[in-house]
C-alpha beads as a LAMMPS data file, in Angstrom:
LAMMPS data file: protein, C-alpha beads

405 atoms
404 bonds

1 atom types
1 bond types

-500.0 500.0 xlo xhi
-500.0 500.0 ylo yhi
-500.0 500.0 zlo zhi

Masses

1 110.0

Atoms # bond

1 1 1 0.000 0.000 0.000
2 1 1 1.647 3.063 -0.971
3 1 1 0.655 6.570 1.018
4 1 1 2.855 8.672 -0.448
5 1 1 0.634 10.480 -2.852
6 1 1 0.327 14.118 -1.987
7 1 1 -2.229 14.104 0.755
8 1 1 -4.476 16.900 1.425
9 1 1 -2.933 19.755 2.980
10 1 1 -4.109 20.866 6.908
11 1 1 -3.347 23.973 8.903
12 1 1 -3.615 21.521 11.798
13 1 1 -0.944 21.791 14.508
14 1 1 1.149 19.151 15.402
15 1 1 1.787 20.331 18.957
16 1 1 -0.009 22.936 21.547
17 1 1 2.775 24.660 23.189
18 1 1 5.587 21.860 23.145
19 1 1 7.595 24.567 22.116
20 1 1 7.417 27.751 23.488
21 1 1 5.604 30.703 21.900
22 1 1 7.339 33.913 20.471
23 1 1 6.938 36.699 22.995
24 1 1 7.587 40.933 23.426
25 1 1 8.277 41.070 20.038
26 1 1 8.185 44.922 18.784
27 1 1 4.842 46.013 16.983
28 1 1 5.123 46.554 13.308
29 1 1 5.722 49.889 12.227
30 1 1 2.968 51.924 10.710
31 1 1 5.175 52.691 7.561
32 1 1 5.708 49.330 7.236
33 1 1 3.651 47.550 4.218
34 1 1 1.926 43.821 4.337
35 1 1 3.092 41.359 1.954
36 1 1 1.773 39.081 -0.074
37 1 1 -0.306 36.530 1.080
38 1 1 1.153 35.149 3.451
39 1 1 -0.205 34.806 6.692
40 1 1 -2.685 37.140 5.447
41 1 1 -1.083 40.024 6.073
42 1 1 0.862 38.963 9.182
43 1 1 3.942 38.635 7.088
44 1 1 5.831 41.794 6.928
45 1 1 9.396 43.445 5.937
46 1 1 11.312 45.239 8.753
47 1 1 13.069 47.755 7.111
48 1 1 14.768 49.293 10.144
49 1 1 16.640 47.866 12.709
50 1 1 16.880 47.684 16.442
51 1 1 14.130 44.793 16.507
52 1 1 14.534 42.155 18.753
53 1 1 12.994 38.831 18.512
54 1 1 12.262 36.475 21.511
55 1 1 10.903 33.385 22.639
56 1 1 9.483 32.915 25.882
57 1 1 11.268 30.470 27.989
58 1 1 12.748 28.418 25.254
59 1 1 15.174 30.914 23.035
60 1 1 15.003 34.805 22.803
61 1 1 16.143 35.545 19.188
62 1 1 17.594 39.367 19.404
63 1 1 17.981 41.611 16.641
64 1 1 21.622 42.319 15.783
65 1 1 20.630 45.952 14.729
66 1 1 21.825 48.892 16.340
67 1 1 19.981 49.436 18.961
68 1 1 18.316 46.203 20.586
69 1 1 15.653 46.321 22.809
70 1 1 16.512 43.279 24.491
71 1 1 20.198 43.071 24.675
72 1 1 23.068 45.957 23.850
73 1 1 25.125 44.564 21.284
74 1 1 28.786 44.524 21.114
75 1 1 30.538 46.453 18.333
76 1 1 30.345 44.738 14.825
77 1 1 33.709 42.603 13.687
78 1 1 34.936 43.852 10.803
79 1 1 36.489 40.310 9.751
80 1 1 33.105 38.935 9.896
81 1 1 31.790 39.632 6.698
82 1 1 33.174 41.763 3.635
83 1 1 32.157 45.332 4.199
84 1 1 31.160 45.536 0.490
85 1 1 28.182 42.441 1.578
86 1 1 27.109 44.109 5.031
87 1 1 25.992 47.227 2.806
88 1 1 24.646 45.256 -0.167
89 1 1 22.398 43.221 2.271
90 1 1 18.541 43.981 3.889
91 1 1 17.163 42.499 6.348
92 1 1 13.640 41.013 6.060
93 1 1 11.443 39.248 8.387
94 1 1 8.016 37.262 7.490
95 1 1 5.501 35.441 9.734
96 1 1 3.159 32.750 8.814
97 1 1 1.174 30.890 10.941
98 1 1 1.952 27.141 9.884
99 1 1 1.745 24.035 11.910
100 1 1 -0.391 25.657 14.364
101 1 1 2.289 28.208 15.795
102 1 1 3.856 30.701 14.328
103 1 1 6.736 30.362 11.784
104 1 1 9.340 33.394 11.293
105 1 1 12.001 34.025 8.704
106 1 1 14.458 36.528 9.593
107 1 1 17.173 36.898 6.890
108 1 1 19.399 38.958 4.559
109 1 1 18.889 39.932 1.005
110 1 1 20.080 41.851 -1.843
111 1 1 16.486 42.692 -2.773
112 1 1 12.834 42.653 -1.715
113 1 1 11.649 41.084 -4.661
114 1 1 14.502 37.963 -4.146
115 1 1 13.110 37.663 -0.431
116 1 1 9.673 37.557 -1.142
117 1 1 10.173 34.573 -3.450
118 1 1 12.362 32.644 -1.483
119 1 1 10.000 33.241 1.757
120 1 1 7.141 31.840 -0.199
121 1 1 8.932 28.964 -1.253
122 1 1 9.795 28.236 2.520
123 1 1 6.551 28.243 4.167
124 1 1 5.144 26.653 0.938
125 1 1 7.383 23.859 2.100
126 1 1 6.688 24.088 5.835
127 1 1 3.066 23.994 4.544
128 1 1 3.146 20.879 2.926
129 1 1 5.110 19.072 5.187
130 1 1 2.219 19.584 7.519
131 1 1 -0.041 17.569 5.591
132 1 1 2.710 14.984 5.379
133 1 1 3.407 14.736 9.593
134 1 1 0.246 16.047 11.182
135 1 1 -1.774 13.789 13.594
136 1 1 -4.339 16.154 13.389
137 1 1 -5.391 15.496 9.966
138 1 1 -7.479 12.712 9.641
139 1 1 -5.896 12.384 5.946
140 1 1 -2.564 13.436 6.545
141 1 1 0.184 10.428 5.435
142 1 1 1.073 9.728 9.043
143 1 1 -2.757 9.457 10.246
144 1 1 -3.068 7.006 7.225
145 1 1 0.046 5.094 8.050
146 1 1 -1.459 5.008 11.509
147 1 1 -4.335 3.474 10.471
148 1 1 -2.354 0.211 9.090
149 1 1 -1.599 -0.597 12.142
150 1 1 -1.412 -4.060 12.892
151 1 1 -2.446 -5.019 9.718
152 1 1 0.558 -6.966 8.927
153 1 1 0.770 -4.299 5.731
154 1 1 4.589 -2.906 4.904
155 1 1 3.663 0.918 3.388
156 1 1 5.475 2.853 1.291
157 1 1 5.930 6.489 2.247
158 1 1 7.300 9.307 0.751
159 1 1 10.453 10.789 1.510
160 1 1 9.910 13.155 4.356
161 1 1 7.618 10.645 6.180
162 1 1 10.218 7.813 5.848
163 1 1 13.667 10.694 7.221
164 1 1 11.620 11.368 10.159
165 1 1 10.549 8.436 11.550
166 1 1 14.203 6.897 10.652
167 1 1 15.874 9.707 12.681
168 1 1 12.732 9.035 15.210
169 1 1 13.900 5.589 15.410
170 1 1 17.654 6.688 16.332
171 1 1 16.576 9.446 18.973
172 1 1 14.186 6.610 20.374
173 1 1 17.615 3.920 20.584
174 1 1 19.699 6.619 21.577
175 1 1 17.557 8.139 24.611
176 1 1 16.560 4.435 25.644
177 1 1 13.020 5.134 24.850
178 1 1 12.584 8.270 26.356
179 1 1 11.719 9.373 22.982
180 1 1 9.232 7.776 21.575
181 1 1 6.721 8.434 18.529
182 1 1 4.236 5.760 18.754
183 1 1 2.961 7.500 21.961
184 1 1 0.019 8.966 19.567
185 1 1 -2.496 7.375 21.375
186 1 1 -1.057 8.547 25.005
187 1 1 -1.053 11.654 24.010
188 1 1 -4.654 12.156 22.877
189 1 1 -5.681 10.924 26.236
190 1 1 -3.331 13.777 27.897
191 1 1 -5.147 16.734 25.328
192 1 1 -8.875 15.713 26.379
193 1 1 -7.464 15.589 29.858
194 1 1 -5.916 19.143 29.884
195 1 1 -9.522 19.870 28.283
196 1 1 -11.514 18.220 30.608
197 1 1 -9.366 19.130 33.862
198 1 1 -9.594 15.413 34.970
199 1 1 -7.178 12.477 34.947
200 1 1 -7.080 10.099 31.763
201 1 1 -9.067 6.513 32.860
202 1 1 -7.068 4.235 33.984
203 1 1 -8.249 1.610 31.342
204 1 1 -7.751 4.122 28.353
205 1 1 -4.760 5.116 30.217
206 1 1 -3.632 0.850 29.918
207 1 1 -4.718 0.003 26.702
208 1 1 -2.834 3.146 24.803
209 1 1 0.072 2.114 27.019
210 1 1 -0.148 -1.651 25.208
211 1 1 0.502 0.189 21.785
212 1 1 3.238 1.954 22.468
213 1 1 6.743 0.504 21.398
214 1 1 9.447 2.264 19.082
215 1 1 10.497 -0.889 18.804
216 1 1 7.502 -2.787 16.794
217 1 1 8.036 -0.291 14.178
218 1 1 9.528 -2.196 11.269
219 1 1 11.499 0.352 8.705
220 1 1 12.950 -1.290 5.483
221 1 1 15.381 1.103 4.075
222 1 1 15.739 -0.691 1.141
223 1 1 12.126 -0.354 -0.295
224 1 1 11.458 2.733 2.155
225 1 1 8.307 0.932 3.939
226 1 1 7.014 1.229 7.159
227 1 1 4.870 -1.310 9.205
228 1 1 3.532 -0.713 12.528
229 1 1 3.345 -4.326 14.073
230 1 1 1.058 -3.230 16.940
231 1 1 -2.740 -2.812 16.533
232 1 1 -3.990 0.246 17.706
233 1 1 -0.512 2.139 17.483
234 1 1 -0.683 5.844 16.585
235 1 1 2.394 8.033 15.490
236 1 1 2.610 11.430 17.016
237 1 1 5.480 13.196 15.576
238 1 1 4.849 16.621 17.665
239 1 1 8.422 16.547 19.780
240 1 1 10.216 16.440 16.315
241 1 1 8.137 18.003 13.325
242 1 1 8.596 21.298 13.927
243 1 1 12.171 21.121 13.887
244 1 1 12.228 19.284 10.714
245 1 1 10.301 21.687 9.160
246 1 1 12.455 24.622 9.993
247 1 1 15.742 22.872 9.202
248 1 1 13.731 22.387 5.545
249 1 1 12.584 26.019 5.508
250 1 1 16.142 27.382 6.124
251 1 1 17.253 24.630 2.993
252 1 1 14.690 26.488 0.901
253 1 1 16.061 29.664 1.728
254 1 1 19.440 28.752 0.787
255 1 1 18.809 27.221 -2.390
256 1 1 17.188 30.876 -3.335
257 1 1 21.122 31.867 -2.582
258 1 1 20.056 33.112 1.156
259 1 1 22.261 31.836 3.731
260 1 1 22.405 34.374 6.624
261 1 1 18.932 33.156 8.047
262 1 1 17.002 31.988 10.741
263 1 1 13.955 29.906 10.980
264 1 1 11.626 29.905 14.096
265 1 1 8.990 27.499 14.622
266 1 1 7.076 28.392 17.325
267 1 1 10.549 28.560 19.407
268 1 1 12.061 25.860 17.755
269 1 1 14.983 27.621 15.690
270 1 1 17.194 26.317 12.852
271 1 1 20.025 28.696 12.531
272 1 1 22.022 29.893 9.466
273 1 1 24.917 31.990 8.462
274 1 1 25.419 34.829 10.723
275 1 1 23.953 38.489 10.025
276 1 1 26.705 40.768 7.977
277 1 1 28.929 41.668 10.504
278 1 1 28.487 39.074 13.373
279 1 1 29.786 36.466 14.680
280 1 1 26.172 34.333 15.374
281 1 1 22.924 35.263 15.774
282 1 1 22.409 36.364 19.665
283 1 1 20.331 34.133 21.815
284 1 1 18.521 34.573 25.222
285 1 1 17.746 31.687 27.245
286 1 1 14.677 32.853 29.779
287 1 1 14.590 31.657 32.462
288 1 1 11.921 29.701 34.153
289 1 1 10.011 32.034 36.273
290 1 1 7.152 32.822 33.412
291 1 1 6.915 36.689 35.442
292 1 1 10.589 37.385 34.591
293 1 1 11.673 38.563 30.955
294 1 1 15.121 38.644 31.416
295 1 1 17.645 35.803 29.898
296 1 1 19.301 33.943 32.563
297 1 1 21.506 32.975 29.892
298 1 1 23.044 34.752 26.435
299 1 1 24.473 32.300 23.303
300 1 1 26.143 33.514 20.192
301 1 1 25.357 30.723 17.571
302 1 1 25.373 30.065 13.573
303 1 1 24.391 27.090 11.546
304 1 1 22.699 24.743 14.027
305 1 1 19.402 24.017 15.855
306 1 1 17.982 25.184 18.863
307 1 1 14.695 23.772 20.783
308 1 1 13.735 24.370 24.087
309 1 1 11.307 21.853 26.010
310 1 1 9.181 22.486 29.288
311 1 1 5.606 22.526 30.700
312 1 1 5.334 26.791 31.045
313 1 1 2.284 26.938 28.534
314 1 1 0.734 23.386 28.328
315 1 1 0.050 22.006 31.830
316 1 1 -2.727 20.621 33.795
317 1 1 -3.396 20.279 37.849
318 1 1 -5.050 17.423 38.900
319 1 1 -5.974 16.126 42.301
320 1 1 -2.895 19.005 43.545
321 1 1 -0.597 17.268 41.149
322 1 1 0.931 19.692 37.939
323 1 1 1.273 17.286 35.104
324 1 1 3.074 18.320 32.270
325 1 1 1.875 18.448 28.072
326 1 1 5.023 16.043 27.640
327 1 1 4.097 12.470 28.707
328 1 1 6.933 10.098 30.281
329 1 1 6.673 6.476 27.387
330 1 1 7.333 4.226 30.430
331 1 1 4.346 5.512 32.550
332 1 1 1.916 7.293 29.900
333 1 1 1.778 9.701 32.552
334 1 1 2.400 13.750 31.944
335 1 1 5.319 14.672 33.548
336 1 1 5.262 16.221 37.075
337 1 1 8.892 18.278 37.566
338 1 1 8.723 21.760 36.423
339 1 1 11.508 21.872 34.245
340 1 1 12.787 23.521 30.819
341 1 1 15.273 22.461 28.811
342 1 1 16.932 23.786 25.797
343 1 1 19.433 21.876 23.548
344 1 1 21.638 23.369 21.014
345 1 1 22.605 20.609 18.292
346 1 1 23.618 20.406 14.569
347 1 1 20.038 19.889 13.397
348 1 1 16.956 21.859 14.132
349 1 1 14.979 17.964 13.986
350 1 1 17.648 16.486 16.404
351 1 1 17.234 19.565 18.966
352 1 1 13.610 19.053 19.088
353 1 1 13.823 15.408 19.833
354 1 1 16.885 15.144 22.169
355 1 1 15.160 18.374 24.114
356 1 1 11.784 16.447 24.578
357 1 1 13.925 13.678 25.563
358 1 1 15.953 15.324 28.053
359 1 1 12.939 16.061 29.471
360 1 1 11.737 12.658 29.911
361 1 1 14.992 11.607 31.667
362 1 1 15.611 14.290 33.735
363 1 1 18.973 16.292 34.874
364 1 1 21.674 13.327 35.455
365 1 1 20.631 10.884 32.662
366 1 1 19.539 13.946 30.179
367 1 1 23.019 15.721 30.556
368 1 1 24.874 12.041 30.144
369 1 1 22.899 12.034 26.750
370 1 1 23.743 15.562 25.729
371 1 1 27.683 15.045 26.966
372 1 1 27.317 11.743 24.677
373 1 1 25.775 13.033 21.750
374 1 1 28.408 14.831 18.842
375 1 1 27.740 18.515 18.728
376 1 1 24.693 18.256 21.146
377 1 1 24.726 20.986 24.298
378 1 1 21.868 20.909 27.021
379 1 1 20.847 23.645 29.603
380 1 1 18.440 22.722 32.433
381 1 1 16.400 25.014 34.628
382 1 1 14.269 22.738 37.140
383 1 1 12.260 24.154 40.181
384 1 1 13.672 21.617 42.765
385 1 1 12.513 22.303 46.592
386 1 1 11.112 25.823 46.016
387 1 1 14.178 26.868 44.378
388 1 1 15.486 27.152 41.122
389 1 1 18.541 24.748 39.930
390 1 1 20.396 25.182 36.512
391 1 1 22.397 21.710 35.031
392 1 1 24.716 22.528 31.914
393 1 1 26.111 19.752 29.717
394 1 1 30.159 20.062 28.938
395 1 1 29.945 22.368 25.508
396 1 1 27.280 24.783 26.854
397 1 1 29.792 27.091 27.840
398 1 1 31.247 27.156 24.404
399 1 1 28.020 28.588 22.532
400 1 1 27.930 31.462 25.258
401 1 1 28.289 35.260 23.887
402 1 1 31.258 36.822 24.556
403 1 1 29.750 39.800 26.776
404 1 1 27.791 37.611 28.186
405 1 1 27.207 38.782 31.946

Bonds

1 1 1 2
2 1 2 3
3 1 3 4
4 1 4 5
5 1 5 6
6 1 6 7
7 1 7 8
8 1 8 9
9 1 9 10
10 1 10 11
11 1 11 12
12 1 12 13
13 1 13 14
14 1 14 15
15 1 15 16
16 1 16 17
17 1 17 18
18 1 18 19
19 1 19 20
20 1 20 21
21 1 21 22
22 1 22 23
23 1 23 24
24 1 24 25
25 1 25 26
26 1 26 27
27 1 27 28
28 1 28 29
29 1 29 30
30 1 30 31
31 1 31 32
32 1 32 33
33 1 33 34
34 1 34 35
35 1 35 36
36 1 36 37
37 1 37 38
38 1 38 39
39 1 39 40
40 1 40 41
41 1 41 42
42 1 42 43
43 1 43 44
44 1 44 45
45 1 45 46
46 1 46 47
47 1 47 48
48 1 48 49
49 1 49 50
50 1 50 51
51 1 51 52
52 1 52 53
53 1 53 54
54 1 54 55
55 1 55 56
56 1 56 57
57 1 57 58
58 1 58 59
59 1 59 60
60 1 60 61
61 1 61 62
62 1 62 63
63 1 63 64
64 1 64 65
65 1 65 66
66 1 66 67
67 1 67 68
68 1 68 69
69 1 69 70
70 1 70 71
71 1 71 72
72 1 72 73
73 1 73 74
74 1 74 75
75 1 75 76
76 1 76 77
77 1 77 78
78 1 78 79
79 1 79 80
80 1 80 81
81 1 81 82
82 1 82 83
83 1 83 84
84 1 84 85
85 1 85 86
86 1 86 87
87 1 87 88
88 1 88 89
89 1 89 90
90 1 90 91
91 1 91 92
92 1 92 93
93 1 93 94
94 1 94 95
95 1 95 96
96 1 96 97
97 1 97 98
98 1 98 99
99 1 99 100
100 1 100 101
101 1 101 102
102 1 102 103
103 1 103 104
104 1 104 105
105 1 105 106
106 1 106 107
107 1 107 108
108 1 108 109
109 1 109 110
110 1 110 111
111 1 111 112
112 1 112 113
113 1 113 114
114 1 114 115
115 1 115 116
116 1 116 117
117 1 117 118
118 1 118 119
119 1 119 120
120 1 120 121
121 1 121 122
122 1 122 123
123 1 123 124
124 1 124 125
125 1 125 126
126 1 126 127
127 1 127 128
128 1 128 129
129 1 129 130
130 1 130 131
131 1 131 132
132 1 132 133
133 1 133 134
134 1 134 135
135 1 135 136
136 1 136 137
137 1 137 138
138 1 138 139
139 1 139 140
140 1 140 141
141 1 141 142
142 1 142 143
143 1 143 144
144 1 144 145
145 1 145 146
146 1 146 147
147 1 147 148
148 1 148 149
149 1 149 150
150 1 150 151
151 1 151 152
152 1 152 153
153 1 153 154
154 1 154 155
155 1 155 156
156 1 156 157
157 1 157 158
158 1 158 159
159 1 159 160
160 1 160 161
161 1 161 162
162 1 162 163
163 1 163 164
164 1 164 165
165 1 165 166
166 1 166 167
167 1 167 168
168 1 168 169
169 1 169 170
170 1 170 171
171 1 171 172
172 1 172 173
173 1 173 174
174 1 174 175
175 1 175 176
176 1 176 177
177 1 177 178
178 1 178 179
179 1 179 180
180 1 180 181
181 1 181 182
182 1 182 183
183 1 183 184
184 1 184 185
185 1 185 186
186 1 186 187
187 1 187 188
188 1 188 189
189 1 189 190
190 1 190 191
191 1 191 192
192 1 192 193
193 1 193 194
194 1 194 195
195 1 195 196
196 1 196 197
197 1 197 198
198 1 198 199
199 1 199 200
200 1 200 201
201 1 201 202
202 1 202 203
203 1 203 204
204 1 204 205
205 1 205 206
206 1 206 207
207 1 207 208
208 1 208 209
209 1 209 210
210 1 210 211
211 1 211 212
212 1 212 213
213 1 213 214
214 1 214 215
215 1 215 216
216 1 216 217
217 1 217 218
218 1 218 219
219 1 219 220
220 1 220 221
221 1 221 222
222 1 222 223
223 1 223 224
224 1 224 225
225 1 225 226
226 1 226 227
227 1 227 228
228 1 228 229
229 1 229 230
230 1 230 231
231 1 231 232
232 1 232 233
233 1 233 234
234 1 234 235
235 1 235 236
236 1 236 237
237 1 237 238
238 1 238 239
239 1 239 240
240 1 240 241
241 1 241 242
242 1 242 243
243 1 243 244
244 1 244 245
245 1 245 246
246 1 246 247
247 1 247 248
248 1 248 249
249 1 249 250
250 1 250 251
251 1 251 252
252 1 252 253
253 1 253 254
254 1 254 255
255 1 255 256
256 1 256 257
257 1 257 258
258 1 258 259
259 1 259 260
260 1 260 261
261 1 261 262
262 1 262 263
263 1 263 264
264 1 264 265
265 1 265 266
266 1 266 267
267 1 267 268
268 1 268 269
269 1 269 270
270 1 270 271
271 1 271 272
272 1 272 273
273 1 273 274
274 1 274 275
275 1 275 276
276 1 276 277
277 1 277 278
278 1 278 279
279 1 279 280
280 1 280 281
281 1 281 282
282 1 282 283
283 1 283 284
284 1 284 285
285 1 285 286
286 1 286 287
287 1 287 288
288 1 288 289
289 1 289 290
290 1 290 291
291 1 291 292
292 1 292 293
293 1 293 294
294 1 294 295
295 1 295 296
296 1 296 297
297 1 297 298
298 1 298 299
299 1 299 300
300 1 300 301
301 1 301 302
302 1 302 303
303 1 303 304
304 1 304 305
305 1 305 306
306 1 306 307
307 1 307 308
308 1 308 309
309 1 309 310
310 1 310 311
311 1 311 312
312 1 312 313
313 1 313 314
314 1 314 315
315 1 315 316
316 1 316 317
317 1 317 318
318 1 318 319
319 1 319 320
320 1 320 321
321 1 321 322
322 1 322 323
323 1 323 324
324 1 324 325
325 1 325 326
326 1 326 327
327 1 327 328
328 1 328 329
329 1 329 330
330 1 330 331
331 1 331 332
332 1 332 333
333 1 333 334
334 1 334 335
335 1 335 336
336 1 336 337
337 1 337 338
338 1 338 339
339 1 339 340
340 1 340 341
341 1 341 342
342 1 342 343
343 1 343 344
344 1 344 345
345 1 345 346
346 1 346 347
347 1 347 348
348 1 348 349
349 1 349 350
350 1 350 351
351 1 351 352
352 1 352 353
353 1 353 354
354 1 354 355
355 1 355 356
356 1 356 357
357 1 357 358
358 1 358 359
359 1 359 360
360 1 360 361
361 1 361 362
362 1 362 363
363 1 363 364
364 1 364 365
365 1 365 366
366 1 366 367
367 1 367 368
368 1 368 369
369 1 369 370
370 1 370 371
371 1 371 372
372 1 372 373
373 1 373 374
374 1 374 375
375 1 375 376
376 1 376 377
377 1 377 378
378 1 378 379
379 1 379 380
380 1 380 381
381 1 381 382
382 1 382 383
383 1 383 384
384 1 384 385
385 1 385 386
386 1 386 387
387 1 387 388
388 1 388 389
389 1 389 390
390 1 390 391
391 1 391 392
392 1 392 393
393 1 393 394
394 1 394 395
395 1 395 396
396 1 396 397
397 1 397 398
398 1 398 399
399 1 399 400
400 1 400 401
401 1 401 402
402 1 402 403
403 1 403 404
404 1 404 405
C-alpha cells in the first residue's frame, strides 16, 4: 500500500505549546507595508533595525541591529563579513502561521523582490510538510500510516515521512526510549485531559500504554516501507516536526542563494549563516520564572538548531498534582517536575527530539545524553525544593556570547 501520494494539505498543529511561543516582540511599524499573502497580512518586511525577537522560555532571538531592545550589542567585527556584503544586504522578516504556531524568517537579502520569493517557497514547504506529519489530519500520510496498524501491511511512504521516523527511530535507541513516537495514542488521552481538567481513565490510560513501542516499528530502508506491528498504534510526531520543518525552511532559503537566516517554529529555531557583521545570531535563554523577561543565559550561535522543552504553557493540575503536556513512554503519565530544557545541536529535527527527551529523563541521565551526543549541548532550569537549579552539559559554555554577563 503506498501513502505517499500528496495528501491533502491541513493547517492543523502538530503540537499545543511543546515549544514555546514567540513573545515581546516589537509592533510593526505603521510605515511598514503587508506582503503578499502570506499569513494574510501577518507577514511583513522590517526595514529598520533595532528589533529584537524572543521566545518565551525556550530561546530569545535578538535583533543584531543597532539598537536592541533586548540586549546591547557589542561592536560589529569587521572580519566577519566583507564590508562591500554588510551594505549590499537587507534584512527582512516574514511570519506565517503554519503548523499551528507561528513560523518566522528573519534573513538577509540583496532585494525585496529575491526575499519575497524565497520566503514563499519556505513556508510553501513548511506547509506541505504539515499535511505529510500532522496527527491532526485525519488524511494526513502519518494518520493514514497510523491506520495500518497491525495489519501486517509494509507501506510505502514518501520521503519526508520515511527521514523522520528513521531519525525518530535513532533518537528513540539513543535516549533508551525516552523518545518515543508511537505515543500517539497517550497523548490524545493527555489533550482531552488538559480539556476536561480530569485524569485520563485508567483503562484508556492501559490500553494506549499496550501500543506503544518504538520498537515494533519495522522500517525497510531498502524499499522505504514502514509497518507498525502493533494494533492500535498511533504516530505522534509533535516533539520532532517542527524542527524538521524549519531545518527544511532554512534549505529552501538557501537554495534561493540566502544563507544568513534563521527559521523559528514556534521557538524551535534552525540557525544559518550569521547576520553581515556578526559572529552568530544572539540568543537569550529565559529563564523559568514565566513573570521574569530577562535571559538567565546569552548564546552567540550560527548554523545549528535550537529547541527548548518544558511545561510553562501546556500544563494541567489534577488532584494538587501539575502534570506536564510532555508524557513520560514508560508511565503514559504527563510529567510532574517543572523543568525547561533547551538543547543546542547540529540539526533543528535532532534539537527538538533530544530536548523532549531530556525532558523525559531528567537532569543526570539527560546531561549524560547531551555530553554523549556529537555537537549536542543541554541547559536545564528545574524548580527543585522551592528553588530554582540550573544543570549545563560540557559544551554549553562554548556557545555562550562573549559579553555575556
Amino acid at each position: 500500500m503506498n501513502l505517499a501520494h500528496a495528501p491533502r494539505f491541513m493547517r492543523a498543529p502538530l503540537r499545543y505549546g511543546a515549544s514555546p511561543r514567540l513573545a515581546d516582540r516589537a509592533p510593526r511599524p505603521a510605515s511598514t507595508p503587508r506582503r503578499g499573502r502570506y499569513g494574510r497580512g501577518l507577514a511583513r518586511i522590517l526595514r529598520a533595525g533595532g528589533v529584537a525577537v524572543a521566545a518565551w522560555l525556550a530561546v530569545m532571538v535578538v535583533s543584531l541591529a543597532a539598537k536592541p531592545t533586548l540586549a546591547q550589542e557589542p561592536a560589529a567585527e569587521a572580519s566577519a563579513a566583507p564590508q562591500s556584503e554588510a551594505q549590499e544586504l537587507k534584512r527582512f522578516e516574514f511570519s506565517q502561521v503554519e503548523m499551528g504556531v507561528q513560523f518566522v524568517l528573519v534573513f538577509y537579502a540583496a532585494d525585496e523582490r529575491a526575499a519575497q520569493a524565497a520566503a514563499k517557497a519556505a513556508f510553501d514547504r513548511v506547509h506541505e510538510l504539515n499535511g505529510i506529519l500532522s496527527d491532526y489530519d485525519p488524511e494526513s500520510e502519518l494518520s493514514r500510516l497510523s491506520a495500518t496498524a497491525g495489519s501486517g501491511q509494509a507501506v510505502k511512504v514518501s520521503e519526508p515521512l520515511w527521514h523522520v521516523l528513521h531519525h525518530a527511530q535513532q533518537f528513540s535507541e539513543q535516549s533508551s526510549g525516552a523518545f518515543d513516537v508511537t505515543v500517539g495514542r497517550i497523548v490524545k488521552l493527555w489533550r482531552f485531559a488538559r480539556r476536561a481538567k480530569r485524569m485520563p481513565p485508567q483503562d484508556e490510560l492501559a490500553a494506549a500504554l499496550a501500543t506503544k513501542d518504538f520498537r515494533k516499528v519495522v522500517l525497510d530502508p531498502q524499499h522505504r516501507t514502514v509497518q507498525l506491528l502493533v494494533p492500535g498504534t498511533q504516530l505522534d510526531l509533535g516533539a520532532i516536526a517542527k524542527g524538521y520543518a524549519t531545518d527544511e525552511a532554512l534549505a529552501v532559503l538557501r537554495r534561493h542563494g540566502i544563507t544568513r537566516a534563521y527559521v523559528d517554529g514556534g521557538g524551535d529555531l534552525s540557525l544559518g549563516d550569521p547576520p553581515p557583521g556578526r559572529r552568530g545570531w544572539r540568543i537569550g535563554v529565559a529563564p523559568l520564572d514565566e513573570e521574569k523577561s530577562k535571559p538567565s543565559e546569552y548564546l552567540e550561535l550560527s548554523n545549528c538548531g535550537v529547541a527548548t522543552s518544558g511545561d510553562a504553557f501546556q500544563h494541567v493540575t489534577l488532584g494538587g498534582t501539575r502534570y506536564s503536556h510532555i508524557v513520560d513512554p514508560a508511565t503514559g503519565l504527563g510529567l510532574t517536575d517543572r523543568s525547561s530544557v533547551t538543547v543546542i545541536a547540529p540539526s533543528g529535527m535532532m534539537a527538538d527530539a533530544l530536548a523532549s527527551a531530556i525532558c523525559v529523563l531528567g537532569p543526570q541521565r539527560g546531561i549524560k545524553l547531551a555530553d554523549e551526543s556529537p555537537g549536542v549541548s543541554a541547559y536545564i532550569v528545574r524548580q527543585e525544593d522551592g528553588r530554582m537549579v540550573t544543570y549545563a552539559s560540557q559544551r554549553w559554555a562554548q556557545n555562550r556570547a562573549a559579553d555575556a554577563p
